[in-house]
KERO-662187 format. One record per atom (N, C-alpha, C): residue number from 1; residue in one letter; atom name; x, y, z. Coordinates in pm, 1 decimal. Atoms other than C-alpha are relative to their C-alpha. Example, Ala and Ser with C-alpha at 12.3 -4.5 7.8 and 13.67 -1.06 7.14 Angstrom:
{num:1	residu:a	atome:N	east:89.0	north:-119.0	up:0.0}
{num:1	residu:a	atome:CA	east:1230.0	north:-450.0	up:780.0}
{num:1	residu:a	atome:C	east:90.0	north:120.0	up:0.0}
{num:2	residu:s	atome:N	east:-82.0	north:-119.0	up:-6.0}
{num:2	residu:s	atome:CA	east:1367.0	north:-106.0	up:714.0}
{num:2	residu:s	atome:C	east:-77.0	north:109.0	up:73.0}
***
This chain:
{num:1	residu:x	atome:N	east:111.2	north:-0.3	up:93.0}
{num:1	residu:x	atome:CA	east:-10012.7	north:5098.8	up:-7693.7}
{num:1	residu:x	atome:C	east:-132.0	north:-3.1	up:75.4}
{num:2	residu:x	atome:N	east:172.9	north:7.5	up:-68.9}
{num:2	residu:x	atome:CA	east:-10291.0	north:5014.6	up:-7420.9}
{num:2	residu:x	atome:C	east:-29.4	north:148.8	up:73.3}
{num:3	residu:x	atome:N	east:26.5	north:-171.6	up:9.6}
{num:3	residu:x	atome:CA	east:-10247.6	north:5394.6	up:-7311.4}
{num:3	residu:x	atome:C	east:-44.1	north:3.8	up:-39.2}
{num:4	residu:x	atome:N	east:83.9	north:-58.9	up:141.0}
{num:4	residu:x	atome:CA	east:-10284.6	north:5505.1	up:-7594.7}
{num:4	residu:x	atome:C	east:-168.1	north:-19.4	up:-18.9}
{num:5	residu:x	atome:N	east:129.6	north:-31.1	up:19.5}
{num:5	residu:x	atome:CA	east:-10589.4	north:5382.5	up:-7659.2}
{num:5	residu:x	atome:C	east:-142.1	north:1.9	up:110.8}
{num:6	residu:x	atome:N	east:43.9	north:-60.5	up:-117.3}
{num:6	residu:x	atome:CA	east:-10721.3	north:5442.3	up:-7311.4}
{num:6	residu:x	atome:C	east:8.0	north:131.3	up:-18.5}
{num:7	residu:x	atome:N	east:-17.8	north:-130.5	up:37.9}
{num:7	residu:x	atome:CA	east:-10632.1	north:5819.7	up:-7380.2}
{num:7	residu:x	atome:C	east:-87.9	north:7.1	up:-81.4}
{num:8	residu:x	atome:N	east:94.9	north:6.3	up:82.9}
{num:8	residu:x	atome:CA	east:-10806.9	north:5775.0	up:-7709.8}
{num:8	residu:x	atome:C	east:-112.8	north:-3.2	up:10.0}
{num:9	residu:x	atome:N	east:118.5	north:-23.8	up:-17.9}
{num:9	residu:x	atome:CA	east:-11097.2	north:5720.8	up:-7553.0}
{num:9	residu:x	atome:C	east:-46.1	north:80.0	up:118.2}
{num:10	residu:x	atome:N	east:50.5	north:-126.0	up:-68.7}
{num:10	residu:x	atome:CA	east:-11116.7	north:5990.0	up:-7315.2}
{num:10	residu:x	atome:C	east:18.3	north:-34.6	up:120.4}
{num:11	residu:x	atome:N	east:18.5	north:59.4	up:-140.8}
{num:11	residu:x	atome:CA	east:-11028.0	north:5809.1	up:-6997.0}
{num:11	residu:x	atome:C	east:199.8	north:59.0	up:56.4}
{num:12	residu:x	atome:N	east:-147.3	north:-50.1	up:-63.1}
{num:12	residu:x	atome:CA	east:-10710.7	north:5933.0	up:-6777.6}
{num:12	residu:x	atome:C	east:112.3	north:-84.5	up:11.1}
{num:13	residu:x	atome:N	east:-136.2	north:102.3	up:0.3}
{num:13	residu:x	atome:CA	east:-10369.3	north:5779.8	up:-6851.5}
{num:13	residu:x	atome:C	east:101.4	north:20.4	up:40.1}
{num:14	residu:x	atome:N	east:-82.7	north:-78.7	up:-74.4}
{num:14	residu:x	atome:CA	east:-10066.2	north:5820.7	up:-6724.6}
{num:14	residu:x	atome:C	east:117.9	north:-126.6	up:-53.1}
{num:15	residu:x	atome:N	east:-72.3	north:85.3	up:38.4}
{num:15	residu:x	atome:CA	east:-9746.3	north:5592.6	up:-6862.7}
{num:15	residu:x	atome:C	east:170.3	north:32.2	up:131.2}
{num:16	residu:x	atome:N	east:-112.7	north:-28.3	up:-96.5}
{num:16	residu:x	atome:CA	east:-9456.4	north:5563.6	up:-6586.7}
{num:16	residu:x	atome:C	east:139.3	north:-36.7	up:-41.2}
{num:17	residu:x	atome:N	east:-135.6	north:22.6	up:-7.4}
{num:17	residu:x	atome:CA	east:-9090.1	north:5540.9	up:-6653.6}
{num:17	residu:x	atome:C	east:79.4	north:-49.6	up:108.2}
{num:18	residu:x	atome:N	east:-78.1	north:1.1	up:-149.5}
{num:18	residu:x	atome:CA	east:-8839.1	north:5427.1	up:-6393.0}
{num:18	residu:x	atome:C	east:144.6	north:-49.0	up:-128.4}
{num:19	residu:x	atome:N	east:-95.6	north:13.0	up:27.1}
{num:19	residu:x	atome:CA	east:-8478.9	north:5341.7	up:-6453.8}
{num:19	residu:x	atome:C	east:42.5	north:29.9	up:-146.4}
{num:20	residu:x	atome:N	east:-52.4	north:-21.4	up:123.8}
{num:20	residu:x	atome:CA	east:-8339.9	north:5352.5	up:-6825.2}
{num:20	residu:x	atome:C	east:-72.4	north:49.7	up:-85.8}
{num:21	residu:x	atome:N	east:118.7	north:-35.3	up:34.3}
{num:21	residu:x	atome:CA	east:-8701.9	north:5399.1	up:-6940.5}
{num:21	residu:x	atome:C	east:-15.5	north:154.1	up:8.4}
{num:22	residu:x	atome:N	east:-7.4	north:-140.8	up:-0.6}
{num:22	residu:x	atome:CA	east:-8635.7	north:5767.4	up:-6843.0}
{num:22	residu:x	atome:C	east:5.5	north:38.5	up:-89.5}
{num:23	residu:x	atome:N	east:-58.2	north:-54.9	up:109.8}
{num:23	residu:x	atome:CA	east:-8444.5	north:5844.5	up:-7158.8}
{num:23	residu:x	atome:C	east:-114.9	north:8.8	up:-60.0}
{num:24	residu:x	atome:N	east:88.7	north:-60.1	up:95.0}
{num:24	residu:x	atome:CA	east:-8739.9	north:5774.7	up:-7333.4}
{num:24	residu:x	atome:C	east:-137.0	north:133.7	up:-27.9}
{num:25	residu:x	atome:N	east:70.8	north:-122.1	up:-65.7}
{num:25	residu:x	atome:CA	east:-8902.4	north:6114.0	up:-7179.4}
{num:25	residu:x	atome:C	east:53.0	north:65.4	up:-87.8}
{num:26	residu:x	atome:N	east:-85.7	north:-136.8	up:19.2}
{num:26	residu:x	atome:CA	east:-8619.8	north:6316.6	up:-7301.3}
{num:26	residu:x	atome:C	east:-34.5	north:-32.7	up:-161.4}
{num:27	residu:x	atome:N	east:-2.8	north:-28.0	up:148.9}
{num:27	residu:x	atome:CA	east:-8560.3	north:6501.7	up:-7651.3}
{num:27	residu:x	atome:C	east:100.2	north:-83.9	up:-53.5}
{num:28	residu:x	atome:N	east:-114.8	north:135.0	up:119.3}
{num:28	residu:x	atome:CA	east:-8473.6	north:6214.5	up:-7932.1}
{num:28	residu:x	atome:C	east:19.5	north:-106.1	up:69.8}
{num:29	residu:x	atome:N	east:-30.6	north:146.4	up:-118.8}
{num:29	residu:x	atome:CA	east:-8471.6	north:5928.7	up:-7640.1}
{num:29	residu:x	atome:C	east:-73.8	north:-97.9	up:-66.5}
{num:30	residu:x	atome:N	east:76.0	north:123.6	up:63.5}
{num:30	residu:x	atome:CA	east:-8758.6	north:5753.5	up:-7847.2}
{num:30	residu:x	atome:C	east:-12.8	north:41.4	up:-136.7}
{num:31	residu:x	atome:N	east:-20.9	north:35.4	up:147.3}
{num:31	residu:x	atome:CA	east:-8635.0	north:5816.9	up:-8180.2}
{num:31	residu:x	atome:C	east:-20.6	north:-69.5	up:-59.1}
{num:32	residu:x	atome:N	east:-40.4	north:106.7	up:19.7}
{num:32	residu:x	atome:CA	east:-8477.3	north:5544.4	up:-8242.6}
{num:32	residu:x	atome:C	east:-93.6	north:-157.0	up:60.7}
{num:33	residu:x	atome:N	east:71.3	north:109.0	up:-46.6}
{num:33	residu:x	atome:CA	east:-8728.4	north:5304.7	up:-8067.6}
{num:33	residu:x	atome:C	east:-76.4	north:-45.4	up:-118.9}
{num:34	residu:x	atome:N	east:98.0	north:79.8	up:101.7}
{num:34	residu:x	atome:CA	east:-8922.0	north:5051.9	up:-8298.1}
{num:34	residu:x	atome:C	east:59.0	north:-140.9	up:33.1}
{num:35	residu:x	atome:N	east:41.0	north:143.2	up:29.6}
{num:35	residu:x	atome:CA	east:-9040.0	north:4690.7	up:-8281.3}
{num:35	residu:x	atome:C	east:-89.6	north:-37.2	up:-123.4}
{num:36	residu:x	atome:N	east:26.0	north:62.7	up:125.7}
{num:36	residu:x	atome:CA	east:-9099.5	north:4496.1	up:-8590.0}
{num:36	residu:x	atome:C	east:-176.9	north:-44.6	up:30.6}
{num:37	residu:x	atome:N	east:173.4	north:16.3	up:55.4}
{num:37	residu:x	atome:CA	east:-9542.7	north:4520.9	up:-8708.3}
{num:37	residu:x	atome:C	east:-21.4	north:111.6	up:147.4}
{num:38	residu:x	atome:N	east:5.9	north:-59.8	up:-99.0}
{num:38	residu:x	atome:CA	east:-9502.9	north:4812.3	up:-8392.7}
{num:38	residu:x	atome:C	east:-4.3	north:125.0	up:-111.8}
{num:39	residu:x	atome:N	east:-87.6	north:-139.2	up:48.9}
{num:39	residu:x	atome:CA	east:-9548.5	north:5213.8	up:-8485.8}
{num:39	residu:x	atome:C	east:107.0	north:19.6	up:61.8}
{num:40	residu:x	atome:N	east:-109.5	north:-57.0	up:-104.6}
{num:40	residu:x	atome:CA	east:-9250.5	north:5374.7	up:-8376.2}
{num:40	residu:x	atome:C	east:-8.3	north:69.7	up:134.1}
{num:41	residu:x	atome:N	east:-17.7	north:-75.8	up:-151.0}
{num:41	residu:x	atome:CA	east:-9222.9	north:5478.6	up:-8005.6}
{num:41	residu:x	atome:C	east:-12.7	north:138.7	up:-39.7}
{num:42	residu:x	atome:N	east:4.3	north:-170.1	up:-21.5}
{num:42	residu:x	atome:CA	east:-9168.9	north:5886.2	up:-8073.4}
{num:42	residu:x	atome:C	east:-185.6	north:27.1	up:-65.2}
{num:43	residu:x	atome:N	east:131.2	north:-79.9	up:-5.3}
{num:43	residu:x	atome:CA	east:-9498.0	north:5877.6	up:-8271.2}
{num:43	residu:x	atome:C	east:-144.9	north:-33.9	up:81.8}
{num:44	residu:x	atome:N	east:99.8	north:77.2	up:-161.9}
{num:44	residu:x	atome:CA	east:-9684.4	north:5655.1	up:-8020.6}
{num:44	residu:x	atome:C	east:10.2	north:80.6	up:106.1}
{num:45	residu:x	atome:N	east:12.0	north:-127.1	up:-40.2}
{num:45	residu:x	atome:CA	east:-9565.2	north:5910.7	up:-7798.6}
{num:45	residu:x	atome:C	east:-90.3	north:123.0	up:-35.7}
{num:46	residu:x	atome:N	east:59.0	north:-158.9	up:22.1}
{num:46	residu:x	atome:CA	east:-9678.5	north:6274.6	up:-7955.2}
{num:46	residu:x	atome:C	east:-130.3	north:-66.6	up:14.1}
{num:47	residu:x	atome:N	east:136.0	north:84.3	up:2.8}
{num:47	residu:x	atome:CA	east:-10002.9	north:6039.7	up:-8038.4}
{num:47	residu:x	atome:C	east:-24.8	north:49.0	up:137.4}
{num:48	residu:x	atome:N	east:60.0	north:52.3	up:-133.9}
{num:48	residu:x	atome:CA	east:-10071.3	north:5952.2	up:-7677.4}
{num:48	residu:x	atome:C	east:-38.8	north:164.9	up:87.8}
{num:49	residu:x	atome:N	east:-19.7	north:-111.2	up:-42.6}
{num:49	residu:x	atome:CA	east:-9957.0	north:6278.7	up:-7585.1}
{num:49	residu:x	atome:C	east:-99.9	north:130.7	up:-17.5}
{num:50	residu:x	atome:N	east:94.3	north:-83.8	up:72.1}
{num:50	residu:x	atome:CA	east:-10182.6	north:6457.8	up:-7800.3}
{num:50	residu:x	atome:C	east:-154.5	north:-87.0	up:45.1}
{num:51	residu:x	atome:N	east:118.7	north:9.0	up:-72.0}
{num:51	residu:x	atome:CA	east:-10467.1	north:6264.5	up:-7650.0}
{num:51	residu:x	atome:C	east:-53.3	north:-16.7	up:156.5}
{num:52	residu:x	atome:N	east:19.7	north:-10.0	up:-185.4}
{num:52	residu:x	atome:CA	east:-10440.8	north:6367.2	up:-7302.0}
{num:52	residu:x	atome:C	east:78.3	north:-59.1	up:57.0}
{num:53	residu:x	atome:N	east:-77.4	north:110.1	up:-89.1}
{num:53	residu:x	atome:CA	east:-10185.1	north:6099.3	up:-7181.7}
{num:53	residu:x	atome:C	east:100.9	north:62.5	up:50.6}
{num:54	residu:x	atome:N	east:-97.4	north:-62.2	up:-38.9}
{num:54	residu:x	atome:CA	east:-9943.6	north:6192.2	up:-6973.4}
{num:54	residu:x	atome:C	east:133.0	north:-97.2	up:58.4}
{num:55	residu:x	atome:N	east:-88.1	north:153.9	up:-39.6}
{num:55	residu:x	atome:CA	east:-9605.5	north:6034.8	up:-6935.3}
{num:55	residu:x	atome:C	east:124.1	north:65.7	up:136.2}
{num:56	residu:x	atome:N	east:-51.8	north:-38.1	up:-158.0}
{num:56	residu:x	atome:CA	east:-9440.5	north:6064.1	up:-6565.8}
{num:56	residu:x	atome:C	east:161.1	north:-80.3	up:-27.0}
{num:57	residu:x	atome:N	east:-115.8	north:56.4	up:-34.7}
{num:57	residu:x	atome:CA	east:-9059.5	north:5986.1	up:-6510.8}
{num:57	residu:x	atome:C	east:78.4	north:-0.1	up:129.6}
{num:58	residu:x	atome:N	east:-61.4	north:19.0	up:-132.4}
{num:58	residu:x	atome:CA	east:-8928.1	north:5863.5	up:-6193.2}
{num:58	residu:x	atome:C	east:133.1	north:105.7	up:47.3}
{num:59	residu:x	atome:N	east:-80.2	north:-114.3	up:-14.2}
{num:59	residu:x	atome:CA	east:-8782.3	north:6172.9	up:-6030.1}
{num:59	residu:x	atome:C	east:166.9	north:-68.7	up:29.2}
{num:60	residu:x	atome:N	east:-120.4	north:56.8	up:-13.4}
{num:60	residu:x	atome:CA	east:-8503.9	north:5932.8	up:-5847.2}
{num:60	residu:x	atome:C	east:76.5	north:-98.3	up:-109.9}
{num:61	residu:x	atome:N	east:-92.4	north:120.7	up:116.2}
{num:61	residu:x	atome:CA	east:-8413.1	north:5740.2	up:-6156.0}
{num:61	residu:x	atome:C	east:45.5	north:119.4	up:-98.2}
{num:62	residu:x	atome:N	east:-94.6	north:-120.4	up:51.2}
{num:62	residu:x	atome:CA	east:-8369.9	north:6084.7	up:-6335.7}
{num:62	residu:x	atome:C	east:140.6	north:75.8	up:21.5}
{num:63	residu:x	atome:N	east:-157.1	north:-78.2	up:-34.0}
{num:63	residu:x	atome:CA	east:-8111.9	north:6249.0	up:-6091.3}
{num:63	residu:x	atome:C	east:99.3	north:-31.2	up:-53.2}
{num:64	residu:x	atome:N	east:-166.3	north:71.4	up:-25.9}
{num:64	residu:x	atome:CA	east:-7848.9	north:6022.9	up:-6124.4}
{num:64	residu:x	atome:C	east:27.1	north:-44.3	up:-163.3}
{num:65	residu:x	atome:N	east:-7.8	north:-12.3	up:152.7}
{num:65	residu:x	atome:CA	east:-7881.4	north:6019.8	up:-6499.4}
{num:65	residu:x	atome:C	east:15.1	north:138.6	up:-46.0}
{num:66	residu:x	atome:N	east:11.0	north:-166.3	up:17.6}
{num:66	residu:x	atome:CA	east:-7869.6	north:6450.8	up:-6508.0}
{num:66	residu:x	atome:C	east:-70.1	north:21.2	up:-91.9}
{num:67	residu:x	atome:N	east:135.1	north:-6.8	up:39.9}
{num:67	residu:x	atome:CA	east:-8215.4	north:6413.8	up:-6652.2}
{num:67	residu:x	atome:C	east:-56.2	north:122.2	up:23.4}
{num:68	residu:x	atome:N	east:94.5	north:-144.5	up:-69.7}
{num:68	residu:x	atome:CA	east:-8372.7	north:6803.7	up:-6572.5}
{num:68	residu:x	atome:C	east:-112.5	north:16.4	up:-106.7}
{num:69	residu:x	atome:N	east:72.0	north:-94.6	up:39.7}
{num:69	residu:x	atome:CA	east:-8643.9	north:6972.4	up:-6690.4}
{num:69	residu:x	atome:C	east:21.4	north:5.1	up:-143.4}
{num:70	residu:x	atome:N	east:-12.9	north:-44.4	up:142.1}
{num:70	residu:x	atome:CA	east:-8452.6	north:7107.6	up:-6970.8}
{num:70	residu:x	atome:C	east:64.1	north:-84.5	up:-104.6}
{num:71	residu:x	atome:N	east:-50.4	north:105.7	up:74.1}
{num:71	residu:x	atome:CA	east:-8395.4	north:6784.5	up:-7108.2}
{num:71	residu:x	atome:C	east:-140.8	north:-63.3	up:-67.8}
{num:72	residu:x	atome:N	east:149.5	north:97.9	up:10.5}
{num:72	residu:x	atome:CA	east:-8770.5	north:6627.7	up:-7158.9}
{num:72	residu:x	atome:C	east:-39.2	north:67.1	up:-114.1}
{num:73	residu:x	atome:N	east:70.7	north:24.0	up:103.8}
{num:73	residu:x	atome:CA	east:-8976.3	north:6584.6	up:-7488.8}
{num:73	residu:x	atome:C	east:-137.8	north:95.9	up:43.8}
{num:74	residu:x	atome:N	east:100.5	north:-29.9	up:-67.7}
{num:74	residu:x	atome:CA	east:-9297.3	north:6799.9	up:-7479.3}
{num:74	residu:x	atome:C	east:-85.6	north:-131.0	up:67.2}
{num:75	residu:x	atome:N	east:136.4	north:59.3	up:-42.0}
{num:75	residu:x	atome:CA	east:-9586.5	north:6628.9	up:-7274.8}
{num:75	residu:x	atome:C	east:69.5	north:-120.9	up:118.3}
{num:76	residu:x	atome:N	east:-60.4	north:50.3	up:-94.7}
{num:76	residu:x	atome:CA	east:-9298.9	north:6411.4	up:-7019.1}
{num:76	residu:x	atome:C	east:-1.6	north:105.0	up:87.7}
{num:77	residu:x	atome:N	east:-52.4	north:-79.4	up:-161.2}
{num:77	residu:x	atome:CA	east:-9280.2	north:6523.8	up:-6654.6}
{num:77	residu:x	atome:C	east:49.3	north:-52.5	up:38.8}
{num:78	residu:x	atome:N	east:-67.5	north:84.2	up:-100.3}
{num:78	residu:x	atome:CA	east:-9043.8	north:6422.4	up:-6368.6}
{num:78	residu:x	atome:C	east:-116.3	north:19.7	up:106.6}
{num:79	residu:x	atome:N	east:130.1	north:24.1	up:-126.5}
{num:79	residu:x	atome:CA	east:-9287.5	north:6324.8	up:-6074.1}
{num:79	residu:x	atome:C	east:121.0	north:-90.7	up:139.6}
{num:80	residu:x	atome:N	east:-12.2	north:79.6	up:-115.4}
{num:80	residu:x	atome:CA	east:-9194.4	north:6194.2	up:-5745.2}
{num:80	residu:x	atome:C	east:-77.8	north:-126.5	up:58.7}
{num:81	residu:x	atome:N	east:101.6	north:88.5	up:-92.1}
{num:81	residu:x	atome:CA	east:-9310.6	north:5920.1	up:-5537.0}
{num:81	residu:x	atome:C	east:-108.0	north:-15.8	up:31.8}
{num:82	residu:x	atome:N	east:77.3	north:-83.4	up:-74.0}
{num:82	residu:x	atome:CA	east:-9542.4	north:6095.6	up:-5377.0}
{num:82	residu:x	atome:C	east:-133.5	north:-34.8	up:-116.4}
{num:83	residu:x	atome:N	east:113.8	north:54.4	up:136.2}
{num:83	residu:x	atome:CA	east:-9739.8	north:6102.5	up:-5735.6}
{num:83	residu:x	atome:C	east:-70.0	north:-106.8	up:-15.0}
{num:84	residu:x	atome:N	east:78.6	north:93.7	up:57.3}
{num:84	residu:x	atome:CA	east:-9784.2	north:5815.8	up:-5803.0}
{num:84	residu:x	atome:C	east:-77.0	north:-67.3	up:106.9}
{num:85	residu:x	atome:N	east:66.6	north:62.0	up:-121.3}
{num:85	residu:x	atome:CA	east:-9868.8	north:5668.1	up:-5446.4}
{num:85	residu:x	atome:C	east:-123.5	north:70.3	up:12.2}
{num:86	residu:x	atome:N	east:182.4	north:-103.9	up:-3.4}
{num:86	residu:x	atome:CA	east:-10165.5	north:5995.4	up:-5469.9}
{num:86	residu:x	atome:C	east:-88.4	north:-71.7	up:-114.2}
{num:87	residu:x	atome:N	east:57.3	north:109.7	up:143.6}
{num:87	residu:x	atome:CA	east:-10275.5	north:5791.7	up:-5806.8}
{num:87	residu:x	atome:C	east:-32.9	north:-131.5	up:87.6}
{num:88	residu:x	atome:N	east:24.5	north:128.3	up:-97.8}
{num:88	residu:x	atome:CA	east:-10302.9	north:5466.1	up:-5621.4}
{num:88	residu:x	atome:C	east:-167.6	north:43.4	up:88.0}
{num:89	residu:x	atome:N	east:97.3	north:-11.9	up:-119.4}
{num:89	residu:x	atome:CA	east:-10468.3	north:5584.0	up:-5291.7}
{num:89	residu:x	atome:C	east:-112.3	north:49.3	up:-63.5}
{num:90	residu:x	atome:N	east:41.2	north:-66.0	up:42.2}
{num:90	residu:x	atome:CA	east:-10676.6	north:5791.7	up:-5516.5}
{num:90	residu:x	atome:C	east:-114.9	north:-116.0	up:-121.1}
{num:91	residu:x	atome:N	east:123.3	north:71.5	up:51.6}
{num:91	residu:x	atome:CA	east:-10860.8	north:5524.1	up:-5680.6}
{num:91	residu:x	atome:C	east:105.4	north:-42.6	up:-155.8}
{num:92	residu:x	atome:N	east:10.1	north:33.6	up:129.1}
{num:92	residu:x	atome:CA	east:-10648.8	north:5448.9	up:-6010.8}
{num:92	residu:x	atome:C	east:12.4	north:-172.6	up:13.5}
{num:93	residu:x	atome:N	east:50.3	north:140.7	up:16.5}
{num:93	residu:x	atome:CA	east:-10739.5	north:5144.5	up:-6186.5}
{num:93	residu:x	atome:C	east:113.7	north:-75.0	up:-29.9}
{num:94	residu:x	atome:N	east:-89.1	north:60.4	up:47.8}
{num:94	residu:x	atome:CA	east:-10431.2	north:5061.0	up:-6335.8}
{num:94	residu:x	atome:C	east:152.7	north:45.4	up:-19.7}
{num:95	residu:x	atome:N	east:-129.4	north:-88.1	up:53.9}
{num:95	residu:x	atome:CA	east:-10083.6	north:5140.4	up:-6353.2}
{num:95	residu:x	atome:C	east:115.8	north:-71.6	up:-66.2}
{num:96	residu:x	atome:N	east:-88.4	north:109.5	up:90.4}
{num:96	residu:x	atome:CA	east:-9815.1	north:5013.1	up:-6589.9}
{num:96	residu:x	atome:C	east:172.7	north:90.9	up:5.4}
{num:97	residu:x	atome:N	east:-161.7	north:-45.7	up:18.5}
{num:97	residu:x	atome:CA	east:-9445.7	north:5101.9	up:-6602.4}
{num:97	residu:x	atome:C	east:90.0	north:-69.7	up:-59.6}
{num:98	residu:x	atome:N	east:-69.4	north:21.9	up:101.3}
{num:98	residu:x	atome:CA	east:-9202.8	north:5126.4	up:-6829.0}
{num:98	residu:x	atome:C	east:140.7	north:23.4	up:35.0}
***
């Protein structure tokens, strides 16, 4: 939700996945997500998604789940390491993972 409304206001977001958290990249992975006085995860997604946010999934926590490409929700990428450590060095302010 604090994405979100970081996105919302025009500032660069980026939401990270790692381990099981992957699924919720892929198509129908955050269907089923909801917490009680929460919107539901898929439309907190497109939301976020639709305001610039971008949601990264840990390339090595994908493999070994046969996570590809042609598995992901629009507006999820698989990213490497590499990514996010360029985010870091690169000045970001904050990073949160999921």
């Amino acid at each position: 939700m604090a994405a979100n409304v970081a996105a919302s206001a025009g500032q660069s977001a980026a939401v990270v996945c790692t381990v099981d958290a992957v699924w919720l990249g892929t198509t129908g992975g955050a269907d089923s997500v909801a917490a009680p006085g929460l919107p539901p995860l898929a439309g907190l997604f497109t939301q976020f998604v639709g305001n610039g946010g971008e949601v990264w999934l840990c390339g090595a926590c994908t493999k070994p789940r046969g996570i590809g490409e042609e598995h992901l929700r629009p507006g999820a990428k698989i990213v490497g390491a590499a990514t996010i450590i360029e985010e870091v060095v690169n000045g970001a302010r904050s990073i949160a993972f999921a």
